[in-house]
N, C-alpha and C positions, 0 to 999 in steps of 0.2 A: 656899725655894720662891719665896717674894718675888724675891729675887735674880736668879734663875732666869727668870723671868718676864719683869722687864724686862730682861734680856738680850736672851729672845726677841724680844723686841718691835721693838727698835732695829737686831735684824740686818738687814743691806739683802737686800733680799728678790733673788731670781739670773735674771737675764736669762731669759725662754724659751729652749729648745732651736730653733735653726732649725728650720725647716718643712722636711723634705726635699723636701716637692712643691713646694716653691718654685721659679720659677725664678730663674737669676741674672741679679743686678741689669742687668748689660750688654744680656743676652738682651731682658729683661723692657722695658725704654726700647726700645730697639730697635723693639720689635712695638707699643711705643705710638706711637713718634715716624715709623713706616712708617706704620700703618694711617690715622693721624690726616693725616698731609699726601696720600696717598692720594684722600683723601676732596675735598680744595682742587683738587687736579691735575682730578678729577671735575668738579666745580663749575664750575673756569676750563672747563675742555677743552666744558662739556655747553653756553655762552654759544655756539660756534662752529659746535656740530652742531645744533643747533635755529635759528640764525638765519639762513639758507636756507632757511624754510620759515616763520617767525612773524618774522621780524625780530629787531632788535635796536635794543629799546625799552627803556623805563624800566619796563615793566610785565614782561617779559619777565625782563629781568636779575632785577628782584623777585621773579619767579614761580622763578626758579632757586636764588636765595639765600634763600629762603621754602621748597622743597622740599628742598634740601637738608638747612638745620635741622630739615627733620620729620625726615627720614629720619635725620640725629644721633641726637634726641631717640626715638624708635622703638626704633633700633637699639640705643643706650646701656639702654634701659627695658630692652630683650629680653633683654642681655646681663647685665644685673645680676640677673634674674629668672630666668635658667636658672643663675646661677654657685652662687648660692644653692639647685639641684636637681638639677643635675651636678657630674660634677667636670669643670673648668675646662679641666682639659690636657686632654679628650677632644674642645672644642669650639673651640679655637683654632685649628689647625690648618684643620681644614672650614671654616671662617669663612673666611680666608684663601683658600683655593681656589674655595670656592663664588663670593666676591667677584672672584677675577679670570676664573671664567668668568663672571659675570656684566657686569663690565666689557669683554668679548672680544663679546658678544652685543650690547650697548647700542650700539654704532653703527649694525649693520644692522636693528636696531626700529627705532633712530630715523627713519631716514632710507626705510623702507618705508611707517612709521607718518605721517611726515612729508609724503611725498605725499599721503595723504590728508588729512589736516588744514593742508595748505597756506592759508595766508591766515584759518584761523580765527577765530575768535570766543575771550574770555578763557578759556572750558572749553578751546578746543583747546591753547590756547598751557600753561594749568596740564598739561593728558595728555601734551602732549608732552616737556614738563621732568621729569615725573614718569618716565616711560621712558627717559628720559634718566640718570637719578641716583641715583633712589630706592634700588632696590634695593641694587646695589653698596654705597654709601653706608651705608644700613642695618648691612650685613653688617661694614663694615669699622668703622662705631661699637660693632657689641658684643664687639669684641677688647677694649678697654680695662677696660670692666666685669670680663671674665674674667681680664684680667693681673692686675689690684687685685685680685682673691680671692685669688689664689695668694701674692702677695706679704706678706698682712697674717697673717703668723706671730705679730706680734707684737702686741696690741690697742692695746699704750703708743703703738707707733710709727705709729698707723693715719694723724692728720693727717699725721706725715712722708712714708709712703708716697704715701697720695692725693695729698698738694699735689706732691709731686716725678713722681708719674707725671702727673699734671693739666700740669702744667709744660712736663712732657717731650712732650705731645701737641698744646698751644698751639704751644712751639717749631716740629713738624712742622710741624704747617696754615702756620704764616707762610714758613717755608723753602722752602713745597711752591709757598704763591701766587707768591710775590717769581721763584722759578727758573722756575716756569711760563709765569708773566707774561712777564717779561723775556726769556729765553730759548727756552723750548722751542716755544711757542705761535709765537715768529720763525723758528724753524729749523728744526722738523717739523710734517709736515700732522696734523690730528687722528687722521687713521685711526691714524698710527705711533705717534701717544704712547700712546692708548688700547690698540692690542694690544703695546706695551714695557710698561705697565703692569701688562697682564692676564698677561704672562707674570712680571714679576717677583711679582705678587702669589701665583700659583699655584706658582712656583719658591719662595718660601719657603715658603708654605704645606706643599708636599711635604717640602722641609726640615728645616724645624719637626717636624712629622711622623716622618722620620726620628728624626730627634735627641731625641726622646722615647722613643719606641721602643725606641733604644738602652740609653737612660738608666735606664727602667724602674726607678727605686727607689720607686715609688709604691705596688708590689705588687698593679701591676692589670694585668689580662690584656692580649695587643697592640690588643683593639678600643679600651683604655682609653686608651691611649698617641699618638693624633694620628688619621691618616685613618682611616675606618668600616673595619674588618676585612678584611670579602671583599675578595677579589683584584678580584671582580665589580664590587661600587661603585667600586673607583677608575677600573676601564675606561670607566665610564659616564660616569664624571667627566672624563677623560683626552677620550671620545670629544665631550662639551658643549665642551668646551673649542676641539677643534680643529675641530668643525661652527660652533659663533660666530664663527671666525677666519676659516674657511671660507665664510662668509653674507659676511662684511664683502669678499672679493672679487671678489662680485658681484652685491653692493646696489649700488640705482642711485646714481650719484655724480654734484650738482649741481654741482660745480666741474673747470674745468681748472686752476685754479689756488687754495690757499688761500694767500691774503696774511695778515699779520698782525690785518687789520680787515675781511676779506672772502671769501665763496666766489666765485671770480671765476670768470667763462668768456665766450668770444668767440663768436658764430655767424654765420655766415655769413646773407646774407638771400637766400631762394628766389628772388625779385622781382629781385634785382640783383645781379649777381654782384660787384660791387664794395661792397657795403655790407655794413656790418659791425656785429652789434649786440651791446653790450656789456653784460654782466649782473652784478649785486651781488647777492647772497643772492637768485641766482634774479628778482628784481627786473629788467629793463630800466631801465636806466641811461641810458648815450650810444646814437649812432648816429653810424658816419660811413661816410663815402663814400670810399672812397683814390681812385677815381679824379677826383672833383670834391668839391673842399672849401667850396665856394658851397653844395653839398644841404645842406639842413637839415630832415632828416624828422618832427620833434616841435616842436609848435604852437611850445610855450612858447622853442624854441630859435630858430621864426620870430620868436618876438616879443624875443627877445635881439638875435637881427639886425637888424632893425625900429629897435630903438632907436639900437644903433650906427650904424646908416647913417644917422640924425639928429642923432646927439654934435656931428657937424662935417661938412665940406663932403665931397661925393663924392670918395674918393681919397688925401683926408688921413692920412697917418701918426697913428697913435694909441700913446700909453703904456698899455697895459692889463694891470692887476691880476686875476688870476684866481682866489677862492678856492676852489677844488677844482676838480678835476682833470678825472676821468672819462675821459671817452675823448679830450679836448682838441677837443671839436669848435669849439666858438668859437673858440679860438685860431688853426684852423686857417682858418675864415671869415674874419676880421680878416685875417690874413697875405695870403690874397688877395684881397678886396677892395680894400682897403689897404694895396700895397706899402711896403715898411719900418718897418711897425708893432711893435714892441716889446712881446712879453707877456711877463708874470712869470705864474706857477704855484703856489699854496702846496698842496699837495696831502698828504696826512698819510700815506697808504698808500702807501711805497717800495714795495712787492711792484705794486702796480696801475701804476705808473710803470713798472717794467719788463715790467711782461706788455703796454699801450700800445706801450712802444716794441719790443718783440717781434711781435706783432700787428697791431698799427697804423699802426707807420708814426711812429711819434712822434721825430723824434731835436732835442733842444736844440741851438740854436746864435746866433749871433748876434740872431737875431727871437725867440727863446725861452729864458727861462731858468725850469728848474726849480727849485726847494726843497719836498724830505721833511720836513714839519714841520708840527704844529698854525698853524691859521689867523691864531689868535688870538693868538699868541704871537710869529709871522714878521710879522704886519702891525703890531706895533709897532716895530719895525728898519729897516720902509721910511719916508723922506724925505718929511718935509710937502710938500704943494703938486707933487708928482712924475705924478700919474697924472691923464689924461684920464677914463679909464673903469673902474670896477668891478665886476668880476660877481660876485656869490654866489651858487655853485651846490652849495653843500655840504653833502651829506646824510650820516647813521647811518639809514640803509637808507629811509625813506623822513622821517624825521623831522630835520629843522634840530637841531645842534645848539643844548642852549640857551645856552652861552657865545657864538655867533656871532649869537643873535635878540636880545642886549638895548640896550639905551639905549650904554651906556659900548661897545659895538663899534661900531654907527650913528656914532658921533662918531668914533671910531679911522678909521673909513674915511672920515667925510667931512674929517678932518685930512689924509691924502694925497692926498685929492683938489685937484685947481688950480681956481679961479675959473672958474667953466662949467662943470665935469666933472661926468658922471653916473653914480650908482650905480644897477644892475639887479642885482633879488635873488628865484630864483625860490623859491616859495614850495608847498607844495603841503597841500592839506586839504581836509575834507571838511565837510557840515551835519552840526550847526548853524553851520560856518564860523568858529569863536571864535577858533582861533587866526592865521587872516590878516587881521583885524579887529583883532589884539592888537597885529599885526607891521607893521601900516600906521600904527596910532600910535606905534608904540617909534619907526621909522622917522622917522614927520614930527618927534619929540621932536627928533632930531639935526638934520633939512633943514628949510627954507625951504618948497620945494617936490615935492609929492609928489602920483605918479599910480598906478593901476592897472592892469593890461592881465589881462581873464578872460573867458571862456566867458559867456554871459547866462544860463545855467543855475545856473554855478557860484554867481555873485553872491546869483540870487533862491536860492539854500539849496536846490537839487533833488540836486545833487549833487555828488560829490568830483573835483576837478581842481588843476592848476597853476594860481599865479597868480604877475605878475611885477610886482612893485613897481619902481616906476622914480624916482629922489629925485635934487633937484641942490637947489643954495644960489640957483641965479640962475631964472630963469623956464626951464621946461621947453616943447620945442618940440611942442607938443600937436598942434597941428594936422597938422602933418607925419607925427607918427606914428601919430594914428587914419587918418588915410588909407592907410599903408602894411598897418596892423593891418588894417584894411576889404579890402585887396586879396587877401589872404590868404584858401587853402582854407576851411577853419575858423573859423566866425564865434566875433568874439571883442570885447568892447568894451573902451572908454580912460574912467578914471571917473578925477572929479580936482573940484577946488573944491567946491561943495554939498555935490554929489552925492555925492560921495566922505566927506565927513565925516558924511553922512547915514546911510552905509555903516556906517565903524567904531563912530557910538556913540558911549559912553563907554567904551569898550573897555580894558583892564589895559593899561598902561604897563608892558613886560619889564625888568627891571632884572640886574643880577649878583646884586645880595640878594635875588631873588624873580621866577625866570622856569617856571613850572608848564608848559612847551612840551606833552610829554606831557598833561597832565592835558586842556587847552585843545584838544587834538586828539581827545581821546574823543569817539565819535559817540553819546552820551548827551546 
């Protein structure tokens, strides 16, 4: 009996019997590494359809990638909490469908919802992200919970399983940003990818569905096996589906065009039938004139002309550096003011370069060359000592990049600059005014000499405007330009010595290790 015994003892004890509810392993990755990159394509695509209406901030992108993880986190909870009180294969399937008519409806809330809360406050901008994402998101996080139930037939192999579906649903999200990023987000407008999505989400969903159904070794009746039973629910389902698809063809649409970085659109102005006002996320952007390229309808762009017409003598050819683009209205002032003037372009949105030169009138040529390329990145390429004039007009929807506000840019541009040349960089914020008080010191950190040009409003902190900083290495011609500033519509002053550092304070020095642009623009 002894004997006996430990025999027992040391026989290897025998694998469980598969789970037949399981499904296979192929199957099962599959619906983890779909639903899970799903959810990224969401996230990137939901930055696009919201920034037409709140921008595209630091607080924004936050509020996106912050809803989003609830909605994971939510979703994943719900999903584990019902696998544990259903069975599994009855709720996968619905998941999936219900997800891509939800993501079929998410463009036209947004963009109804969007109009109203245009230009909001942080509530508006979290409501709008949250309609944006949540949902969907939610539904396609408690697929993975439900796959994990089915799969863990075996308890030994529970970390195998978890870490290999965990794995397999990381994989997704990263394949899903990188191909979104990269690709789809350059090659299709939001509307397309969101309703491709909504239909392959609900096409496997049906699928799936199917293919359980069939399978049927579970021993549960057809409601048990993928979509709700009745014939009835899925028509409902069928009929949400193609009313969201249906809403999204005649939600109103802020764009003619989406570029990569932009919901862009051109309008015609009432006032002139030659001008042309060009819009970013909904935002007023440029302004030009085809038939006179001397108008310059926005203060701040008088006061860009302003300066130029003081760089150097009446008529003078000038080399000028343009960072960003828009609608090329200085360029197009230079060129004729200054016949044979040379602009360069760095402009980052290829898509806005061709909608200009479709629109606008924009064509490169020997006075103009363009480059598709971060700012930051093209102005280290160009030639010390090469440019007369520098303009910074380059905005993420109303906010300065912060790689183009710090110290280490300030000195990149004043190293292309030639002995005399001046840099004008416009600037725009609101009270308590911290961050053009920041940007005036980063500024002086690199130049010699530096001025202001702003609204008397703007200055005493009443309220939010453009401001254009003006920096050279050698003595700025001051006098010249408040006079021209002084001539102008729109009262505006030139602040410089004292005054001006009376202005900034001790104001943050912006650096590459440490520029809070965002935070310094909060109207708290």
């Amino acid at each position: 009996m002894s004997s006996s015994s430990s025999s027992a003892a040391v026989a290897p004890a025998r694998p469980a019997p598969p789970d037949a509810r399981a499904l296979p392993n192929g199957l099962a990755a599959f619906l983890v590494f779909f639903s899970s990159g799903a959810v990224l394509v969401l996230e990137t695509v939901a930055l696009r359809l919201v920034g037409p209406y709140v921008g595209v901030t630091l607080e924004v992108t936050s509020s996106v990638i912050g809803i989003a993880l609830g909605a994971i986190a939510y979703g994943a909870w719900t999903g584990g909490w019902l696998a544990d009180r259903r069975d599994p294969r009855a709720l996968i399937a619905p998941a999936l469908v219900l997800a891509g008519i939800a993501t079929a409806v998410t463009l036209p809330v947004v963009r109804y919802a969007g109009e109203v809360l245009r230009g909001g406050a942080a509530s508006a901008v979290l409501l709008l992200t949250a309609l944006a994402v949540f949902v969907p998101a939610a539904l396609l996080a408690a697929v993975t919970p439900l796959v994990v139930k089915l799969q863990l037939a075996d308890l030994r192999r529970t970390g195998q399983v978890v870490g290999r579906l965990s794995g397999v649903g990381t994989l997704g999200g990263i394949t899903a940003t990188l191909l979104t990023g990269f690709v789809l987000v350059a090659a299709l407008p939001s509307s397309v990818i969101l309703l491709a999505l909504a239909v392959l989400l609900g096409g496997t969903g049906l699928g799936l569905g199917a293919y359980l159904h069939r399978q049927g070794r579970a021993g549960l009746a057809g409601a048990g096996t993928g979509l709700p039973g009745p014939v009835r629910t899925k028509a409902v389902l069928a009929v949400l589906g193609l009313a969201g698809a249906g809403l999204t063809t005649i939600a109103p649409n802020p764009c003619d065009v989406e570029t990569a970085y932009h919901c862009a659109s051109v309008e015609t102005d009432p006032g002139r039938p030659s001008g042309r006002t060009l819009l970013l996320n909904s935002a007023q952007h440029s302004y030009v004139d085809l038939a006179d390229p001397t108008h310059l309808e926005y203060a701040y762009t008088q006061w860009i002309g302003a300066a130029a017409d003081v760089a150097a003598p009446a008529g003078q050819r000038l080399d000028a550096l343009h960072l960003g683009g828009g609608g090329f209205t200085v360029p197009r002032y230079l060129t004729a003011t200054r016949p044979g003037t040379h602009n360069a372009v760095f402009e980052i949105d290829g898509g806005l370069v061709e909608l200009d030169r479709r629109e606008l009138g924009v064509r490169p040529g020997p006075g103009l060359r363009t480059e598709v390329g971060d700012a930051r990145v093209l102005l280290d390429a160009e030639p010390a000592d090469s440019r007369d004039l520098v303009v910074g007009d380059a905005f993420g929807h109303l906010v300065v990049p912060w790689h183009l506000a710090t110290r280490e840019m300030a000195a990149g541009i004043n190293r292309v600059l030639r002995p005399g040349g001046i840099y004008v960089q416009n600037v725009i914020d609101y009270p308590p005014g911290r961050f053009i008080r920041s940007e005036v010191a980063t500024v002086a950190a690199a130049f010699r000499h530096v001025a202001l040009v702003a609204p008397p409003d703007a200055v005493a902190g009443r309220t939010g405007a453009n401001f254009l900083i003006v920096a050279s290495d050698e003595p700025l011609p001051l006098a010249p330009l408040a006079q021209r500033i002084n001539a102008l519509p729109e009262a505006a002053i030139v602040l410089a010595g004292d005054v001006l550092a009376s202005f900034v304070g001790d104001a943050l020095v912006l650096t590459d290790d440490y520029a809070p642009v965002d935070q310094l623009l909060a109207t708290a």
